[in-house]
ZANU-853932 format. One line per field, with one value per residue: z, x, y of N, C-alpha, C in turn; residue number from 1; residue in one letter. Coordinates in pm, whole numbers, plus 50000, padded with zeros to 5 digits. Layout:
N
n.pz: [Z	...]
n.px: [X	...]
n.py: [Y	...]
ca.pz: [Z	...]
ca.px: [X	...]
ca.py: [Y	...]
c.pz: [Z	...]
c.px: [X	...]
c.py: [Y	...]
num: [NUM	...]
residu: [a	...]
This chain:
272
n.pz: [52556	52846	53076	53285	53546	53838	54165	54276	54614	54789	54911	54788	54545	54279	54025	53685	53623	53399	53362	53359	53455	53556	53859	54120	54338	54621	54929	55169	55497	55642	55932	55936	56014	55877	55637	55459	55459	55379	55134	54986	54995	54899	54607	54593	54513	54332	54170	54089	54011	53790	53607	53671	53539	53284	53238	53197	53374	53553	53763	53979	53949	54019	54327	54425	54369	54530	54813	54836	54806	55088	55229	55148	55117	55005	54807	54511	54215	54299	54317	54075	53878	54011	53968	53699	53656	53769	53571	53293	53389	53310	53578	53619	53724	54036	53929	53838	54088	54209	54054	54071	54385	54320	54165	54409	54568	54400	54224	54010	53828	53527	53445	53572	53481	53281	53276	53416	53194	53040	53116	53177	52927	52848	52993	52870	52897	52761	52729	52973	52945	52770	52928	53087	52894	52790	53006	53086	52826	52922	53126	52994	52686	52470	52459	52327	52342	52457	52262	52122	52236	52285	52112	52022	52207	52108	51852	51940	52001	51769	51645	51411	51196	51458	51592	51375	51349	51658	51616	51419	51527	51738	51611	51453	51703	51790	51585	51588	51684	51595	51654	51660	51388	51283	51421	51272	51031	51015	51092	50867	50687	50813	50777	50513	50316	50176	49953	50055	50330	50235	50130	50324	50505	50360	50377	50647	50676	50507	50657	50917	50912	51045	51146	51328	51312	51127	50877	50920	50859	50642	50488	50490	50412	50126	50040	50052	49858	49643	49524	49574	49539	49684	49933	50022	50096	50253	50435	50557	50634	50879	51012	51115	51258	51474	51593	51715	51553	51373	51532	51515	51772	51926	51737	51705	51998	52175	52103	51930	51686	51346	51245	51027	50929	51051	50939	50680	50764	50839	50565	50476	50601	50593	50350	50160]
n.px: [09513	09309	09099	08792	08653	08399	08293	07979	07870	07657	07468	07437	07368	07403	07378	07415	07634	07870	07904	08184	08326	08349	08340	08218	07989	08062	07988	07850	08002	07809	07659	07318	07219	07442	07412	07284	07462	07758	07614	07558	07807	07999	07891	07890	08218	08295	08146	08288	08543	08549	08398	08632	08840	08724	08763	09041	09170	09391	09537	09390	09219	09337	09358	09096	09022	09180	09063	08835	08989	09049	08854	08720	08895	08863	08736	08842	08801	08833	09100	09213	09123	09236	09479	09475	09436	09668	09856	09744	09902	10150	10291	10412	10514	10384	10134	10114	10164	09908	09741	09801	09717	09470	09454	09507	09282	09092	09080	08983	08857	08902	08935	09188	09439	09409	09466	09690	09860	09894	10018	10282	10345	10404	10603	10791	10832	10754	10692	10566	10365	10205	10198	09990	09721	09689	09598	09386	09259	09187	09020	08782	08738	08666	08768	08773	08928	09181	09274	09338	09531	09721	09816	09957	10161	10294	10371	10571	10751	10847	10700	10525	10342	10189	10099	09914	09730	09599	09523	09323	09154	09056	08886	08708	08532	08467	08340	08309	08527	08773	09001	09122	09099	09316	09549	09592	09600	09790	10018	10020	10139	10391	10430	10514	10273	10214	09997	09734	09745	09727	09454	09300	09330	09201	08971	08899	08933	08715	08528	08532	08558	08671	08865	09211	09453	09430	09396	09627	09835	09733	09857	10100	10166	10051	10224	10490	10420	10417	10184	10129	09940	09708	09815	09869	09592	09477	09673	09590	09329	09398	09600	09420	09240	09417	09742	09902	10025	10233	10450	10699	10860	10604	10432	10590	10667	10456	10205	10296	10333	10412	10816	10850	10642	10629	10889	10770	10616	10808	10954	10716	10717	10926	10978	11132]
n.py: [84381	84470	84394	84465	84407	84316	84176	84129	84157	83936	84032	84292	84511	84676	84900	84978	84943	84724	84370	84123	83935	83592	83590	83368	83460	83645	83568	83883	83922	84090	84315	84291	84582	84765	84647	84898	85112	84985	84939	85168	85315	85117	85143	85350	85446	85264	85347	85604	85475	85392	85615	85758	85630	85593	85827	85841	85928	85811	85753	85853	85663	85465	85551	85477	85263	85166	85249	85104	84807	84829	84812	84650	84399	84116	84125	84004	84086	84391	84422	84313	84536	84731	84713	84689	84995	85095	84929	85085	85363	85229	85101	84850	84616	84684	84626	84335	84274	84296	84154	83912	83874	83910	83629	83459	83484	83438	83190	83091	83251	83397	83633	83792	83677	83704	83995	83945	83857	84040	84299	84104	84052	84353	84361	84211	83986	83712	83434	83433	83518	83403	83115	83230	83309	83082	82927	83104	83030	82727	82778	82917	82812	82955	83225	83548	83746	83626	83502	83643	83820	83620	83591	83834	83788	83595	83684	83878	83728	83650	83466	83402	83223	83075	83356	83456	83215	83234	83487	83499	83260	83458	83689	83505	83366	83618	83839	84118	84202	84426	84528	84247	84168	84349	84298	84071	84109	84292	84084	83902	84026	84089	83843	83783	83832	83976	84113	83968	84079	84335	84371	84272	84417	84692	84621	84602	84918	84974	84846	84976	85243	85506	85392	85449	85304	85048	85295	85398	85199	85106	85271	85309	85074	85037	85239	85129	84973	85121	85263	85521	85751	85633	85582	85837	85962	85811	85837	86084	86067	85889	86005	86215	86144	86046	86158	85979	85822	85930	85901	85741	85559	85539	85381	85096	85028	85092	85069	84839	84743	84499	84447	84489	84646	84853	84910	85009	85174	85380	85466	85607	85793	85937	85965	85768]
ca.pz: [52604	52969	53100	53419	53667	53945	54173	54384	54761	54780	54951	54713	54417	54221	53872	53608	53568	53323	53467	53257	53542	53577	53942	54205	54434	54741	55061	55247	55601	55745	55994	55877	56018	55816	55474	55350	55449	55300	54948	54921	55019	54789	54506	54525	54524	54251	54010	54126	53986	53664	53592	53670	53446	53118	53157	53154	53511	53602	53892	54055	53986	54134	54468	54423	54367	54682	54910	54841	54861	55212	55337	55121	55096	55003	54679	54359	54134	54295	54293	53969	53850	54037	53850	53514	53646	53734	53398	53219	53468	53277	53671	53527	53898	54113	53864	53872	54234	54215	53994	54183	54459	54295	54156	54512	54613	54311	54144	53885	53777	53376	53415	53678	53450	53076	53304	53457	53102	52956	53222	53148	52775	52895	53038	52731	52931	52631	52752	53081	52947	52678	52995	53144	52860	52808	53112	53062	52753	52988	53191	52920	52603	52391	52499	52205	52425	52531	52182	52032	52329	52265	51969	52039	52276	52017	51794	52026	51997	51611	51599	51314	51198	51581	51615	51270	51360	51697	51562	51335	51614	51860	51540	51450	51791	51806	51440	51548	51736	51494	51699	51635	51288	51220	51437	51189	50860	51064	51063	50762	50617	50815	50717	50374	50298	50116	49886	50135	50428	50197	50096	50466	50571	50298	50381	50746	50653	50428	50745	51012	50858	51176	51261	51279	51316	51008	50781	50882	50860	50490	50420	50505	50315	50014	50015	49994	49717	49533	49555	49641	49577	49738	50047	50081	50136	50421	50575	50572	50760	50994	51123	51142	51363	51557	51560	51765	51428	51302	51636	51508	51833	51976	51687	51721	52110	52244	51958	51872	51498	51350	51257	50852	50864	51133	50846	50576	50782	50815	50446	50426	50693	50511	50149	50101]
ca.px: [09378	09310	08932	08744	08546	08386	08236	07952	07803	07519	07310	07485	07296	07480	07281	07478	07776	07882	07958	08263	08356	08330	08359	08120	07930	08168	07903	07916	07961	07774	07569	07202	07178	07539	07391	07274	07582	07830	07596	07583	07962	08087	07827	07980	08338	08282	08128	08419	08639	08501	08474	08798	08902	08698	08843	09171	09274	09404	09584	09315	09164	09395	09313	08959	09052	09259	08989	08769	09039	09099	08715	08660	08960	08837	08700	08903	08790	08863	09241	09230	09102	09361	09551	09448	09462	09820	09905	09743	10028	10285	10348	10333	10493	10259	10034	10102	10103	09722	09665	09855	09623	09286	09432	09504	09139	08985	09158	08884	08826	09014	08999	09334	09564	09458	09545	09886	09943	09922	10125	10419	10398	10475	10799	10887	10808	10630	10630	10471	10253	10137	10094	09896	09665	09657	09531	09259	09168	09157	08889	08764	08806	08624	08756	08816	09049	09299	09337	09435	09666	09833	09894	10083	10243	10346	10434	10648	10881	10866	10638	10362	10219	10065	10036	09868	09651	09516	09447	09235	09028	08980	08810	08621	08512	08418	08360	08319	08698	08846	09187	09241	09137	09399	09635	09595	09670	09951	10082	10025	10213	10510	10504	10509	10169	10179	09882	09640	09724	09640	09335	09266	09349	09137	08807	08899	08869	08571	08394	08566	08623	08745	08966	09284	09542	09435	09465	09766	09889	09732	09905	10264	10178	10031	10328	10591	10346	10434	10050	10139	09817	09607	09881	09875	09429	09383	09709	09562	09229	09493	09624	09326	09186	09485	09848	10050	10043	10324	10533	10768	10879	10501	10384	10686	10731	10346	10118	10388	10341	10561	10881	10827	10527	10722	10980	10696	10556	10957	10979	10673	10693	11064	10930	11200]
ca.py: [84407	84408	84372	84499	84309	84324	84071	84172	84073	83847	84143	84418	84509	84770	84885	85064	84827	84620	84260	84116	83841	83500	83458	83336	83597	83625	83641	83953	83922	84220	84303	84378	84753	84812	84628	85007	85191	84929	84907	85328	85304	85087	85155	85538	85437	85200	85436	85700	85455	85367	85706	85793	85521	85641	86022	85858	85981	85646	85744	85888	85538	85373	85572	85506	85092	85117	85236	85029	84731	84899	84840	84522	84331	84008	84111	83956	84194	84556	84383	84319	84641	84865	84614	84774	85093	85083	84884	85195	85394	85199	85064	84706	84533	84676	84580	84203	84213	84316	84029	83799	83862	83851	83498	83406	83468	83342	83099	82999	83352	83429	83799	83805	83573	83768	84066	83976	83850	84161	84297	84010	84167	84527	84397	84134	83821	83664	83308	83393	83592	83289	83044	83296	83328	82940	82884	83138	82934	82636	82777	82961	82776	83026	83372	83565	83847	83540	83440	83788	83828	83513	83605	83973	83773	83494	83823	83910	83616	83621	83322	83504	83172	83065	83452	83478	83151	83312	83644	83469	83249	83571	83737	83390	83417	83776	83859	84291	84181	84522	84491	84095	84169	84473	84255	83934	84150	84323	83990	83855	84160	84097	83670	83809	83773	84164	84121	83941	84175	84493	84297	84283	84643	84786	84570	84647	85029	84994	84827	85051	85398	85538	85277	85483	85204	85046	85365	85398	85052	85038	85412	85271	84943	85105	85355	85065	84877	85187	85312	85648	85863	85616	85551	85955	86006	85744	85883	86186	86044	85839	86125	86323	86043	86000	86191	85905	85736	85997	85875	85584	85500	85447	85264	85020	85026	85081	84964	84693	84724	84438	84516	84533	84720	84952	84933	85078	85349	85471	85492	85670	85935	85981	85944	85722]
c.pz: [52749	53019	53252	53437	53764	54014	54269	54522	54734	54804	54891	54611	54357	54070	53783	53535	53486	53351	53307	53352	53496	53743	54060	54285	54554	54835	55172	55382	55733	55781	55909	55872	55927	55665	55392	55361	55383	55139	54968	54904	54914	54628	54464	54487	54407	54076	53965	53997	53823	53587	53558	53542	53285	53090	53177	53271	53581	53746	54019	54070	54060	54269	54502	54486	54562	54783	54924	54864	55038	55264	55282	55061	55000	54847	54544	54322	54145	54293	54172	53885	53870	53972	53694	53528	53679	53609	53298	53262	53384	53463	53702	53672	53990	54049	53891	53986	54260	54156	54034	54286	54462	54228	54274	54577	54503	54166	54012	53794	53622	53348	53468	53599	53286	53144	53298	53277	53003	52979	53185	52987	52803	52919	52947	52773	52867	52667	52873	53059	52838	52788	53069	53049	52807	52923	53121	52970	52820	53076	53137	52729	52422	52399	52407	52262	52459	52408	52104	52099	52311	52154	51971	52112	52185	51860	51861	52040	51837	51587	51512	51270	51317	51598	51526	51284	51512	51684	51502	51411	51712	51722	51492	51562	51849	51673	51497	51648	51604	51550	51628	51481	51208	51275	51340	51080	50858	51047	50957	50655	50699	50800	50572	50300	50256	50062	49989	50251	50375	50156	50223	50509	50513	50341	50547	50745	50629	50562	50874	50976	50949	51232	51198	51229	51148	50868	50772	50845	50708	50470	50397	50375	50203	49935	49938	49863	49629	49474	49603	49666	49687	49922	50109	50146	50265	50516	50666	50714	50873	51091	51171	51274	51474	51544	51594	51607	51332	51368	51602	51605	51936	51905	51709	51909	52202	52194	51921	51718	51503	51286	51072	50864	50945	51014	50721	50635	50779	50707	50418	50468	50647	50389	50125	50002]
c.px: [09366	09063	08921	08651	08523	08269	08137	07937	07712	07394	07402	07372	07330	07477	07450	07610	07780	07963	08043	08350	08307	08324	08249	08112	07980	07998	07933	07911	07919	07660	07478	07170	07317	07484	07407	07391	07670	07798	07656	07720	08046	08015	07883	08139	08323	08304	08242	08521	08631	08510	08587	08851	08843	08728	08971	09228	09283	09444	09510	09152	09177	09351	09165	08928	09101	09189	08892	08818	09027	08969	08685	08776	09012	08786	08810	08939	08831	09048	09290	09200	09185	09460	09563	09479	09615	09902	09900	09868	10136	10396	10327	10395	10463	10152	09993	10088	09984	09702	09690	09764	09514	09325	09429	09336	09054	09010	09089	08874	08940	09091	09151	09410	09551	09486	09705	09949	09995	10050	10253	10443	10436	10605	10870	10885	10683	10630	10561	10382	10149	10074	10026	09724	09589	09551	09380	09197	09126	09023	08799	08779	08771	08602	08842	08995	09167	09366	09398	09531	09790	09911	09954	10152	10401	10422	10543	10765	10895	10823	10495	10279	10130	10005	09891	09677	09492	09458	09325	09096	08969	08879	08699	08474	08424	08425	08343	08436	08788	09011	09190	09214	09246	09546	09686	09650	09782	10040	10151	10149	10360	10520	10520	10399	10114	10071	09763	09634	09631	09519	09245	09248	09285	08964	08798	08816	08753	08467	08431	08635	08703	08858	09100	09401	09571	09456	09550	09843	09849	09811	10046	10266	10140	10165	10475	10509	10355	10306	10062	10022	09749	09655	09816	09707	09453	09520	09666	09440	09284	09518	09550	09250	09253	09631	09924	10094	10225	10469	10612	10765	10727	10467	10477	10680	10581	10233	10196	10360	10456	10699	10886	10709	10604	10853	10869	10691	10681	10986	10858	10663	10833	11075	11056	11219]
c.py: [84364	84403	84378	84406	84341	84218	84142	84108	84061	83938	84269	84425	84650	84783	84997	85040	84746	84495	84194	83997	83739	83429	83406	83419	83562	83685	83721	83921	84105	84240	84337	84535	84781	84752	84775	85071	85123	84967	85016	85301	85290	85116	85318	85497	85358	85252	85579	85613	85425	85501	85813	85749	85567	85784	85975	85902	85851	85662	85799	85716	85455	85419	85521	85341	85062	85169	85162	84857	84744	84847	84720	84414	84185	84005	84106	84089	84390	84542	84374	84489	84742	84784	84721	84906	85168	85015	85023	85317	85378	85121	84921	84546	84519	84605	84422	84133	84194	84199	83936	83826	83812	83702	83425	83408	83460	83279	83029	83154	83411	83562	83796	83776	83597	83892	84076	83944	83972	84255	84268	84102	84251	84500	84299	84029	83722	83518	83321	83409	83469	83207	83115	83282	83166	82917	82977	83060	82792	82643	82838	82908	82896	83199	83455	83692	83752	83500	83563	83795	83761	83508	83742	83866	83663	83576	83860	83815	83547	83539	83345	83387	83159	83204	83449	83373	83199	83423	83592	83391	83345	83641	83628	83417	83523	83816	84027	84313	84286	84469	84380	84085	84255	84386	84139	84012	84222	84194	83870	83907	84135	83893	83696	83792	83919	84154	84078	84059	84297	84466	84335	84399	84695	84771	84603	84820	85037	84948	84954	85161	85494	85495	85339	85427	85140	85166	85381	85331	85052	85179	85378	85141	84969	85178	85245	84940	84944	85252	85455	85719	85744	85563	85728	86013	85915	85799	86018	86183	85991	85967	86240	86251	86014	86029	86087	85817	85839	85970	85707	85484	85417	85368	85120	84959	85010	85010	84812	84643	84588	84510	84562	84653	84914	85037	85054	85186	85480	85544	85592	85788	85984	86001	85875	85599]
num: [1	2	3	4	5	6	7	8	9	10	11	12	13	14	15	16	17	18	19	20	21	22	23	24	25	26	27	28	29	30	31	32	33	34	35	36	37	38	39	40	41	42	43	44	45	46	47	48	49	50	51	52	53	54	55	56	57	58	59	60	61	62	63	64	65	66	67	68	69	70	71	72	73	74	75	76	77	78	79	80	81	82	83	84	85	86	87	88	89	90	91	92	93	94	95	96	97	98	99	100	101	102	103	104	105	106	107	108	109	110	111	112	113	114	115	116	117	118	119	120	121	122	123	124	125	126	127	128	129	130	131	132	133	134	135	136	137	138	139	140	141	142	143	144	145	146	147	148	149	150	151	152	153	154	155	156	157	158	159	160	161	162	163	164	165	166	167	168	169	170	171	172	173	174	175	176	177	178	179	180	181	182	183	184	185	186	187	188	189	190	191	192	193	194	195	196	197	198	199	200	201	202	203	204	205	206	207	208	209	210	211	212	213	214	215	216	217	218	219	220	221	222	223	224	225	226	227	228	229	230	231	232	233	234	235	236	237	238	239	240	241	242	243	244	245	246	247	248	249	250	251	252	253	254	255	256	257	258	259	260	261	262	263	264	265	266	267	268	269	270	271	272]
residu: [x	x	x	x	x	x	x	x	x	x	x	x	x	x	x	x	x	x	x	x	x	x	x	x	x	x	x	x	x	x	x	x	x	x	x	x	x	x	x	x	x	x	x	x	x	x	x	x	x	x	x	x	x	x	x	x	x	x	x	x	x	x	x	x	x	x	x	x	x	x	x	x	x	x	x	x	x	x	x	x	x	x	x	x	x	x	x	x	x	x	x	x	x	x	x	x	x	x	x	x	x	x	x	x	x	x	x	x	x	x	x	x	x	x	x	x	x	x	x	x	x	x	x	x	x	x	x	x	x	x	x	x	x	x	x	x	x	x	x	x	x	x	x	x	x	x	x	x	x	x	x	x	x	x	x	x	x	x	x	x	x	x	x	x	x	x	x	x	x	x	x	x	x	x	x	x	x	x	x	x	x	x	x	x	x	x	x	x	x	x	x	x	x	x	x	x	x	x	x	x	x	x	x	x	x	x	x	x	x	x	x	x	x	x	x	x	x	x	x	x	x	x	x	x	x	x	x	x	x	x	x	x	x	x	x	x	x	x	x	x	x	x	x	x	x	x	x	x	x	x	x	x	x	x	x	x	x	x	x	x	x	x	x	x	x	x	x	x	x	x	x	x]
C-alpha cells in the first residue's frame, strides 16, 4: 500500500483534495501580486495529476508530478507522489529516489518512509523495507497501513507469526482495513491454520461480496479442502470480478499470495 500527500503553502488553499499528510505547512515565499498565479498554477497541475493517477495513466502522472516539482521544489509531498507514480511504473529506483528526497525535506513526515518501504518490497529488500515501516510506527504509533505492510514484508521472509500478528493490528486499527484482513487469513492458511483461515475468507466474502481476492483465495482453499461445488460458485464470481486471478504468476509474483495458497489455486486451475 502506498499513500498520497500533499502539503500545501500557508497562502495556498486548494479545495477538492484529500489531505493524507502529516507534515507541517511549508511557507510560501512569494511575492503578493504572484500569490494568484502560483495558487491557479499549482491548483491546476495538482488536480492534472490526481486525475491522471485514478485513470491509471501513471506516466502521464509522473509528468504532471515533475512540473510541478520543477516550479515548487521544496514541497515534500509532490516528491513523494511522483514517487507513487513511478512505483505504479514498476520504476521502483527512481521511485526511492523521490522518497529519499521528500525524507530529506521533511524528516518527520510517515508518508515518504511507508512509501520507499513499499518500494524496498518490489525489489525483495524485506528488512529495509521493515525499518522503514518501523520507523513510521515510531512517529506514528497507530498507523494501520505500516502495520499491514510490515507484515507482507515480514511475509516475505517467511516470518507468518509477526506477519500474522501485524495483519491482525492494521485491521484492529482500521476494522473496514479488507486488504489486512484477506492478508491475515492468507496467512493463517499458509501457518497451517486451514480451518480458521476458511472461516476467515468466507466471513470476509459475506461482508465484502466483491472482494475479488478473497473469492478466489477461498475457491483455491475450498478446492484443496475437497469442497468442490462450493470452491467452483465463488470462483466463478472471482473471475467475473477480476481475470488476473486465473494468472499464477501475478497472484504469486504481484499480489504475493503465500506460497501454499499459491500452491491451492495451482491445483485448482489444473483440477488436480
Amino acid at each position: 500500500m502506498i499513500r498520497s500527500l500533499f502539503t500545501f503553502f500557508t497562502v495556498l488553499i486548494v479545495t477538492g483534495l484529500v489531505w493524507l499528510g502529516n507534515i507541517a505547512p511549508a511557507v510560501a515565499q512569494v511575492e503578493p501580486t504572484d500569490i494568484t498565479t502560483s495558487q491557479q498554477e499549482l491548483a491546476e497541475l495538482i488536480q492534472k495529476a490526481f486525475e491522471a493517477t485514478n485513470e491509471g495513466k501513471f506516466p502521464a502522472a509522473e509528468t504532471f508530478w515533475t512540473q510541478i516539482i520543477e516550479k515548487f521544489p521544496s514541497q515534500a509531498a509532490a516528491w513523494s507522489n511522483r514517487g507513487n507514480s513511478r512505483v505504479s511504473q514498476n520504476k521502483l529506483q527512481p521511485a526511492i529516489a523521490d522518497y529519499e528526497k521528500a525524507i530529506e525535506l521533511a524528516p518527520e513526515a510517515p508518508d515518504p518512509y511507508l512509501n520507499r518501504g513499499t518500494a524496498l518490497e518490489g525489489l525483495g529488500r524485506w528488512e529495509e523495507a521493515i525499518a522503514d515501516y518501523n520507523h513510521v510506527l515510531e512517529l506514528d504509533p497507530k498507523d494501520p497501513a505500516a502495520y499491514n505492510n510490515r507484515g507482507n514484508a515480514e511475509a516475505g521472509l517467511g516470518k507468518w507469526e509477526p506477519a500474522i500478528a501485524d495483519y491482525s493490528k492494521a485491521f484492529e486499527l482500521a476494522p473496514e482495513y479488507a486488504f489486512a484482513r484477506a492478508n491475515h487469513a492468507l496467512a493463517l492458511y499458509q501457518n497451517g491454520q486451514t480451518q480458521e483461515a476458511i472461516r476467515n475468507m468466507k466471513n470476509i466474502v459475506r461482508r465484502y461480496p466483491q472482494f475479488a481476492d478473497m473469492r478466489a483465495a477461498l475457491s483455491a482453499c475450498l478446492w484443496e479442502a475437497g469442497n468442490r461445488g462450493e470452491a467452483e460458485s465463488n470462483w466463478v464470481a472471482a473471475v467475473g470480478l477480476d481475470s488476473r486471478y486465473k494468472d499464477l504468476d501475478w497472484v504469486a509474483n504481484t499480489r504475493r499470495w503465500p506460497p501454499a495458497a499459491v500452491s491451492a489455486l495451482d491445483k485448482f486451475l489444473h483440477l488436480k
